[in-house]
N, C-alpha and C positions, 0 to 999 in steps of 0.2 A: 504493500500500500504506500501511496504518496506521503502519509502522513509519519510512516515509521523512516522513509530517506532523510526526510529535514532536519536536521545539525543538530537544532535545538532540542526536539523529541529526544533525538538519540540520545544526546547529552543526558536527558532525565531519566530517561529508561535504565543506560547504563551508570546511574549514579552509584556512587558508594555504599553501603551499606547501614551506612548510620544519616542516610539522609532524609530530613521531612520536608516537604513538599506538597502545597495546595493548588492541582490544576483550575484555573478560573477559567473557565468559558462557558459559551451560549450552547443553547444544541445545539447538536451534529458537530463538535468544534475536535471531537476525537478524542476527548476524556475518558472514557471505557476504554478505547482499543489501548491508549500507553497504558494504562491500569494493567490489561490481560498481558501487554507485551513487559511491564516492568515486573509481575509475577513471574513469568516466565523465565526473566534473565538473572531474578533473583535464588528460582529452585537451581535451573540448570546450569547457571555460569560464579555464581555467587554461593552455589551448595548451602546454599538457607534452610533445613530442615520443614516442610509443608506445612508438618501442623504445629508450628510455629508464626507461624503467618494468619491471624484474623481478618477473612475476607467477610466482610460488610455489606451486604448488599439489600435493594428497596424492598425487594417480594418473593415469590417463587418463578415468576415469570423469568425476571430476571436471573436469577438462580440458575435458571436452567440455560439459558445464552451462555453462559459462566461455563456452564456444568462439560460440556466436552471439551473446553479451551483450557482446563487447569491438568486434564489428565497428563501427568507427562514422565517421561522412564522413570524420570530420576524422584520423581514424586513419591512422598506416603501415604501420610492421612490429610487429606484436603478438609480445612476447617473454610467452610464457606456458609454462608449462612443468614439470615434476616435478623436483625433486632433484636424481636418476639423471641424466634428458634434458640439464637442463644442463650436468651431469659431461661425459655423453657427447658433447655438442655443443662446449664449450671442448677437447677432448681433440683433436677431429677438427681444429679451428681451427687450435689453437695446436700442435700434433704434435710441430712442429721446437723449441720451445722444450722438449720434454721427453725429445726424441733427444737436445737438449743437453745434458742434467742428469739423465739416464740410462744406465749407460755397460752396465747389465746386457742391454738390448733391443740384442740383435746385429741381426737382422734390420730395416736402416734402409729397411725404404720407405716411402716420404714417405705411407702412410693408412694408420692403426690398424684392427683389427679385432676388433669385439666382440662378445660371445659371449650369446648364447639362455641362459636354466638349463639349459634342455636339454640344449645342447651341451656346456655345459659339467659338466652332471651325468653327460654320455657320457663326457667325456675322465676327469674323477675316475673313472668306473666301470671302461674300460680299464686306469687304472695302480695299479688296486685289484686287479683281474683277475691284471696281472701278478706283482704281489708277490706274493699270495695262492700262484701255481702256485711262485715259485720259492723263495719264504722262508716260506712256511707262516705270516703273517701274522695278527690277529684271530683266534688262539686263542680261544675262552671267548665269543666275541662273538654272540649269538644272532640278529640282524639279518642280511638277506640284503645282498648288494652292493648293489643300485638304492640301498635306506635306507641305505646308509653313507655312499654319496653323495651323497645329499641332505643327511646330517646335515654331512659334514663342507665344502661348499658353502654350505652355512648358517652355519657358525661363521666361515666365511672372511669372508661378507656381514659376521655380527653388530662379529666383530673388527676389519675393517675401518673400520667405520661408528661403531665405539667409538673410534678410536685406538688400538685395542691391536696388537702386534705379534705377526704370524702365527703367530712361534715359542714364544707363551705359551699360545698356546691351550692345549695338552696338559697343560701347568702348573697351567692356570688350573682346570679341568676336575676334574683329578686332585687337587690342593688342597682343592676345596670339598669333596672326596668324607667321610662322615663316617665310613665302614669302607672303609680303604684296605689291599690287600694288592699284592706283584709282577706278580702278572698284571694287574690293573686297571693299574698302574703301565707294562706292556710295552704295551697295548691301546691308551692313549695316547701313549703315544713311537711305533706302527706308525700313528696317525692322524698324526701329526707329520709322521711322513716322506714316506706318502701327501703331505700338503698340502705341503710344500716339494716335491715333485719335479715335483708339476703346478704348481703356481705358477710357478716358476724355468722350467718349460718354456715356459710361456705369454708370461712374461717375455718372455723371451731372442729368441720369435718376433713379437713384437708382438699376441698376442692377449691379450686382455685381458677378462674376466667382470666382475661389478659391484663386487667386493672391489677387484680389482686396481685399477680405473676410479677407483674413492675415492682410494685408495692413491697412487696415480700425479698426481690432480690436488693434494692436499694436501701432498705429497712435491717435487713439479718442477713444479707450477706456480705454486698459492698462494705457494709459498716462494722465485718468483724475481721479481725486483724488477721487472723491466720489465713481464713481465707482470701483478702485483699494479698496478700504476702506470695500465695501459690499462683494467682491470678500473675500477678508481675513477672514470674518466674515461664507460666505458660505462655504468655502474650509478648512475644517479643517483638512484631512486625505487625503492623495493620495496613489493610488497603480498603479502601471503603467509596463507594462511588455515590452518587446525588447528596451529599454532606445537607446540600439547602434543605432535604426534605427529611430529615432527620429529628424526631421528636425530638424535644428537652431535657428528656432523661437518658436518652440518648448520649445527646450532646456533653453534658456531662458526664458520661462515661468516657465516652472518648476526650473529653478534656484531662479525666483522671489518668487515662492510659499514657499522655504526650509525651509527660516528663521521663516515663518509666519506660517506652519503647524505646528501640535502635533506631528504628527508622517508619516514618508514615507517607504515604501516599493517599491524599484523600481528593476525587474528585467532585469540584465546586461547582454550578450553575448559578451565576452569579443573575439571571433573569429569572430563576424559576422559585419556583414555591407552592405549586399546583395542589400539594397534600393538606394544605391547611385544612381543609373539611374532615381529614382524617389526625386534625393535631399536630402536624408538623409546626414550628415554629423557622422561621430564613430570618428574622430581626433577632434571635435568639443564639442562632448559628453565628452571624455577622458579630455580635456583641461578644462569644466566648470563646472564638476559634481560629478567626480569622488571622489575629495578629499573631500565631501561637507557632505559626510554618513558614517559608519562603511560598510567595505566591507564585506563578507561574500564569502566567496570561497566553491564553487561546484564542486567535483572534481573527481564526477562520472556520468555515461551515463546511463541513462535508458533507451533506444528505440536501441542500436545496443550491439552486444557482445565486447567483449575484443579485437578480433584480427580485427574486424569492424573497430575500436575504435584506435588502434593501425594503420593502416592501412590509414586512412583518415588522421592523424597527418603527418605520413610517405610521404604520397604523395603530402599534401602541402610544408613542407621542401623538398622534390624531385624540385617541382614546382618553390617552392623560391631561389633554389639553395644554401638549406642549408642542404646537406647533398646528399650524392652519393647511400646509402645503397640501397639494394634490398630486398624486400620480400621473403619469403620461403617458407611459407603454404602457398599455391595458390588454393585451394580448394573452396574458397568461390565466389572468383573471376573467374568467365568465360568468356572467350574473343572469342566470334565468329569471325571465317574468314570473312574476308571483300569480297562481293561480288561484280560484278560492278555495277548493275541500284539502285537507291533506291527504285525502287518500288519494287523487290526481298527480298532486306533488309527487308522492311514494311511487306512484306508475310511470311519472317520467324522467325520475330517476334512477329506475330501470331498464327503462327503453336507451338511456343517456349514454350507460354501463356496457350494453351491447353494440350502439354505435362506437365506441369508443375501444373496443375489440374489436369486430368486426370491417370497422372503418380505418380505423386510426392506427390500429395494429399494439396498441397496448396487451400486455396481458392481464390474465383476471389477477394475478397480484401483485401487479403496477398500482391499483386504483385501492382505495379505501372508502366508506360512505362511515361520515362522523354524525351519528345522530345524539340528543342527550339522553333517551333511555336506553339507545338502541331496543324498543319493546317489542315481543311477540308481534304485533300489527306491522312494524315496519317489517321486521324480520320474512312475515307471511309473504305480507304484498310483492317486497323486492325480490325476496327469493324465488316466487313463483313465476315470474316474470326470469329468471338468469333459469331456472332449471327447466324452462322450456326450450332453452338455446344450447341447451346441454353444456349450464353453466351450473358453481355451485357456491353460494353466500355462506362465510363464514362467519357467528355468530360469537366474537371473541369477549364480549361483556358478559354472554349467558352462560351459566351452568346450567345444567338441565336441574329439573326436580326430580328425583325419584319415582316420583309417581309418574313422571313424562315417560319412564321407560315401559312398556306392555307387561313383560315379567314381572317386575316390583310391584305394577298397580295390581296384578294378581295376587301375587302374594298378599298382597295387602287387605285386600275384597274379600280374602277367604278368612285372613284372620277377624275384621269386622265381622262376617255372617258366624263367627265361632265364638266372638266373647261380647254374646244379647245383651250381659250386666254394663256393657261397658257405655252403651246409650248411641251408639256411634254410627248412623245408619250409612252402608254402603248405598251409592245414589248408584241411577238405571246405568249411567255412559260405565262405569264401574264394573256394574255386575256385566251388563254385555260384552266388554273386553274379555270378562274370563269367562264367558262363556266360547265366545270363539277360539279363544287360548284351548283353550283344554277340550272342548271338543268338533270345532275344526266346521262349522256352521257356518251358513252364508248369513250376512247384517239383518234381513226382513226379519230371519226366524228367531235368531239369537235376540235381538233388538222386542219381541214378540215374549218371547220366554226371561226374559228380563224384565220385562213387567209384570208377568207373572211371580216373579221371584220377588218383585217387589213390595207385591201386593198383597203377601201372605201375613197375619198376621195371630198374635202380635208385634212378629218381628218377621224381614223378611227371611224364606226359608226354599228349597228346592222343593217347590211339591210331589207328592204321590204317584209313582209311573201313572196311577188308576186317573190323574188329571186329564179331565178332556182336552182329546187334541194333542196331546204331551208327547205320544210318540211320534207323530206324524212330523213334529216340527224338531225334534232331536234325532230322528233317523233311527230303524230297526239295528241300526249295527253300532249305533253308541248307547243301546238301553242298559248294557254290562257295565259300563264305563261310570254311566249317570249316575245309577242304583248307587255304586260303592261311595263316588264323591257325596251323593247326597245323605247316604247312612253315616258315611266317617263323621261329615258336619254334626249329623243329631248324634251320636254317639259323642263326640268331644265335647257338645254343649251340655251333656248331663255329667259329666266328670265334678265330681266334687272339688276338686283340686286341679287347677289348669296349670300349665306350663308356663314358665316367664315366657316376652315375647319371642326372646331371641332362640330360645330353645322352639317353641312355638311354630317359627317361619324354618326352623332346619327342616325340626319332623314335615309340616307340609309340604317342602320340596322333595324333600326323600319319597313320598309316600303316593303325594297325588301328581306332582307337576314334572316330575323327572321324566321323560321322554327320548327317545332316538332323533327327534326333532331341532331337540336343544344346539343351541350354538353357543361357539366361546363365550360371545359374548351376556347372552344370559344365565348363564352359570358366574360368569364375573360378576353382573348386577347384582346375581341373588346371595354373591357370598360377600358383598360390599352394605348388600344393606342388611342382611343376618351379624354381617363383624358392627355397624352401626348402631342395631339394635342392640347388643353386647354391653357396648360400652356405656351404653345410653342408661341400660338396666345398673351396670355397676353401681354410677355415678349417682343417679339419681333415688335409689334403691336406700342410700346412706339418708335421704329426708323421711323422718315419718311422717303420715298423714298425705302423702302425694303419689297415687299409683304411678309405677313406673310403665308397666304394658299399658296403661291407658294413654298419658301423658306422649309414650313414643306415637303411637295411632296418630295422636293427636299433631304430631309436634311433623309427622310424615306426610298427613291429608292437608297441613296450614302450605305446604311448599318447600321444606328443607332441600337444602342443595346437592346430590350427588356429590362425592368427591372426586377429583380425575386426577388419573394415573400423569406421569411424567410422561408418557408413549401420547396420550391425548392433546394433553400442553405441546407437545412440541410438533404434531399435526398439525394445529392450529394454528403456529407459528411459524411453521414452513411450508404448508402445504399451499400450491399454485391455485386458490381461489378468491374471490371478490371478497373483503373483510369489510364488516358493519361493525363498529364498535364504539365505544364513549369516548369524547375528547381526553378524560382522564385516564382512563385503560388503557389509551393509544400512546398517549405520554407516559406510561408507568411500566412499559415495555421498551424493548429494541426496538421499535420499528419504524421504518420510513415507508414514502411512498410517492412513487411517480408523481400521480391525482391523487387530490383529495376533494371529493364532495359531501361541502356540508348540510346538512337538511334540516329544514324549518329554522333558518336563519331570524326569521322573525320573532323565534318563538321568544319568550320568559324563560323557560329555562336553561337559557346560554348565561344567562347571570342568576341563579339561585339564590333565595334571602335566609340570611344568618339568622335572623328574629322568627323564632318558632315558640310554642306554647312550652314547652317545658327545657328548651335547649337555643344557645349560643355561640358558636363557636370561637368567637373573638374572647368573649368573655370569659371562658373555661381553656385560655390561652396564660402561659407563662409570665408574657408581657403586656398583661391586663393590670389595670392600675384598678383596684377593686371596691375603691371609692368613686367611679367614675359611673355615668349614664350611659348606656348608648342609646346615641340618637339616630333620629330617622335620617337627617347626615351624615352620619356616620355610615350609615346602610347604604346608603345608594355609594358613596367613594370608595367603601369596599367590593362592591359588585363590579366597579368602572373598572378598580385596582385589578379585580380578580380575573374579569372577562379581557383586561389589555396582556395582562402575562401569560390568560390559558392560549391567548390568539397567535402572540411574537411566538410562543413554544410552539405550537403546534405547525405555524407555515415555516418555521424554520427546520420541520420534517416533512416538507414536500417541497419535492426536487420540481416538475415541472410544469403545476395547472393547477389552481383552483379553480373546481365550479361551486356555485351557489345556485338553491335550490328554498323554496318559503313558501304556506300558502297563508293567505289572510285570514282561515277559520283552522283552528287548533281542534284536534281530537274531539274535542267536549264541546265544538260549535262555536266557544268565543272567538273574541276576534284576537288577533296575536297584536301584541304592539310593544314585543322589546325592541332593545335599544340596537342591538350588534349589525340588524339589517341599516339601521341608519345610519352607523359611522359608515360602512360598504359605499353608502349610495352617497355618500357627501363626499367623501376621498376619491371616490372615482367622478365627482362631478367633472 
């Protein structure tokens, strides 16, 4: 690469061993590639011992870019790894040093256990439930349960990861508010108590969410001598890349490391900051780190052209209102007429996608479409339109649900019609899946006997061969088949004593769904959401008063997310299709792109608002001054701030075309009237 011949590069790459050094550049400025190429000359030419070396990195995404660029002969143990991972990795290590210097975790057995969001947004949502029924709790609150505990799961993350302490939140929150009356005031003391009771529960059992995880290592471990002591001895070298998007607690970590390394390499993005939604602090970075290294200025683009490059600068000073100028070459830039429904929008920017292969000769992953949910509807419309061209839309923001798999929703279906105490009614689209699953019916009749099954009651059940009609729509040659599944069912719902869940979904695969039919990959589903269910029983098994087989049902039918294997992540990332994904997800990866078309440019949600009912993000930030208001001023200069840096980052990874794409009626009929189409249309005046 060009970037590795240049003098200066080389010079850093092959630096000495005891040097630190902060690369500063914009994207695409080649930060990552010296990173992989100064590991590299560190193992191989420098004999640095690997797991010696703390590589730092944003996600898994990124992880896995990493992940075949560090293998190398001379390598050992590759400590690579996110933030969180190595929280979670020293916690597991070092346990007993923190049974030691914990006296709140009653439950001592020697392995921690940590929690999904998931799970942990089930446990918040249970002793939300409870307050709610016995103390009338979240008066005035318009949010449903799920959103309260996400929100207040969130604040636990943010606060954690700030330093702040769990019992300010509702302080912090309620403070900034600029019209405060008693109810807001009660609203926040009922989120309060919520979060101390699931905290202190989780505590006192050893489970532990990613709040706590921080919490706990900065608390009893960073802060006890011996192990701070072994820490400096194993941490010789650090490489660490996005430094700007680096929580607080973070940051002080690696500030604590500086003194004590040989040598750091840390790369900076002195433009970005895109994570603040997820608590990252860049004014935080800037204030403890900066001056700590030799900087190193980056002060060219690899992933867009010159007038890209220009162009993305241009429009965040447009944005920031530091400058009036207008652009001139407008050729790279294409601004579709705004049409009015979005789903018009969505069809012709797929039709756009295939002229654009077809015509222009790009490939399908040359081009990216940046939408803000990337949601199911965009996803349907554009992809059905590319796979009729015998094209294929890569949904890199979605995990699938579990239930989105046909196997899992079976399994699931069966375990519903088997535990009636549980209240939990499998719906008709449900039962009719596993009717075709399992016995191999066309849609009328399965669709037909699904209603029937629904209809049974008191609860729904398989009826009676002797049902009218019953054979004629299951077929003489599946009445053997039928019989057994529907006797196993009544037979398991009189058991006195039912099976956890996860034991539960073994037996039914073993027993009813196991076939010659099966493929890898539904044997992988059904042992991904059986290992799932596992864990979920452990964990949650430890709360009294909260079934765990119900609770998973529950926590399975709401949408939980599949987990995907490293083999899926990196299909996704390399495979030659049309990628739809979040401007955030797009920036939180490797990846560049020819084209980029962005859709619903009009919309509101290119600038998202900080002011929510139970949550702030600015506020539940490090560098919150906690006697201060936020104002409705304050709101709209953070949205400018936020939508001018996601925009410089993002055309600073596309190399040759913007299109735009908007219609004037949003999803829900309104009319769209954010701000991002009209900086577009005044720059380009």
């Amino acid at each position: 690469m060009a970037i590795i011949s240049d003098s200066k590069f080389k010079n850093i790459i092959e630096a000495p061993d005891n040097s630190k050094f902060i690369l500063k550049g914009s994207t695409g400025s080649g930060k990552t590639t010296i990173l992989l190429e100064r590991y590299k000359y560190m193992v191989n030419e420098l004999c640095i011992p690997s797991e010696k070396i703390l590589i730092l990195l944003l996600n898994r995404t990124q992880s896995l870019d990493w992940r075949t660029k560090t293998f190398l002969k001379s390598s050992g143990t590759i400590w690579r790894t996110s933030y969180y991972g190595f929280i979670q990795s020293e916690i597991r290590t070092h346990y007993p040093i923190i049974l030691k210097n914990c006296s709140d975790i009653l439950d001592r057995r020697i392995k921690p256990t940590f929690l999904t969001f998931e799970s942990a947004q089930f446990l918040v949502s249970t002793v939300i439930q409870s307050h709610r029924e016995r103390k009338g709790i979240f008066q005035g609150v318009a949010s449903f349960t799920d959103r309260i505990s996400i929100d207040i799961t969130s604040n636990l993350v943010k606060a954690a990861t700030s330093g702040i302490s769990y019992k300010e939140i509702g302080s912090r929150l309620y403070n900034s508010l600029e019209i405060k009356d008693d109810l807001k005031r009660q609203i926040f003391h009922d989120a309060d108590n919520i979060t101390a009771a699931y905290r202190n529960k989780c505590i006192e059992l050893g489970v532990f969410d990613f709040a706590m995880a921080v919490e706990l290592y900065n608390s009893c471990l960073i802060a006890d001598d011996f192990y701070r002591d072994q820490l400096f001895k194993r941490v010789q070298h650090i490489i660490i890349d996005n430094l700007e998007e680096c929580v607080p607690t973070e940051v002080d970590f690696i500030d604590l490391l500086l003194p004590n390394v040989k040598s750091c390499f840390l790369g900076y993005n002195h433009e970005g900051g895109y994570g603040q939604v997820f608590g990252s602090n860049h004014d935080y970075v800037k204030e403890k780190l900066l001056k700590r290294c030799k900087i190193v200025d980056l002060d060219t683009s690899f992933t867009c052209k010159s007038f890209m490059y220009e162009f993305s600068d241009m429009l965040y000073d447009y944005i920031e209102g530091k400058t009036s100028s207008r652009i001139h070459n407008k050729a790279f830039i294409e601004r579709t007429q705004p049409v009015e429904l979005r789903s018009d929008m969505l069809e012709l920017i797929g039709e756009k996608v295939i002229k654009l292969i077809r015509e222009n000769g790009y490939l399908p992953s040359d081009i990216t479409i940046l939408s803000t949910y990337a949601d199911p509807v965009t996803e349907f419309v554009i992809g059905r339109i590319l796979e009729a061209n015998g094209l294929i839309l890569n949904n890199h923001s979605r995990k699938n649900r579990i239930i989105d798999n046909p196997f899992s929703q079976a399994l699931i279906t069966l375990a519903l019609l088997c535990y009636p105490s549980f209240n939990l009614l499998p719906n008709r689209d449900n039962v009719r899946s596993l009717i075709r699953l399992i016995l191999r019916i066309d849609p009328i009749r399965s669709s037909i006997l699904a209603d029937e099954i629904c209809r049974q009651k008191p609860y729904a059940r398989f009826p009676d061969i002797e049902f009218p009609g019953l054979v004629e729509r299951i077929g003489y040659y599946n009445i053997e088949k039928y019989e057994y599944i529907r006797n196993w069912i009544d037979e398991y719902r009189e058991l006195e004593v039912k099976l956890p869940i996860d034991a539960f979904l073994q037996k039914v695969f073993l027993e009813i769904l196991v076939s010659q039919d099966l493929s890898e990959d539904d044997v992988l589903q059904a042992k991904n959401l059986i290992d799932s269910a596992q864990t979920f029983v452990e964990i949650v098994s430890r709360f009294k008063n909260i079934s765990a087989d119900k609770g998973f049902l529950e926590m399975v039918r709401s949408g939980i997310k599949a987990s995907e294997s490293i083999f899926e992540l990196e299909e996704k990332l390399h495979g030659n299709t049309v990628v739809l994904t979040t401007p955030v997800s797009y920036l939180s990866c490797s990846m560049k792109s020819k084209v980029l078309i962005l859709s619903s440019l009009s919309s509101k949600n290119w600038t998202p608002r900080s002011i929510k009912e139970l949550t702030n993000v600015h506020v539940l930030s490090k560098t919150w001054d906690d006697q201060m208001v936020y104002t409705e001023d304050m709101e709209v200069r953070n949205q400018k701030d936020y939508i001018a840096m996601i925009m410089r980052s993002l055309l600073k990874r596309c190399e040759e075309k913007v299109i735009t794409f908007e219609s004037i009626l949003s999803a829900n009929g309104f009319e769209n009237d954010g701000i991002l189409s009209e900086y577009f249309d005044e720059i380009m005046e």
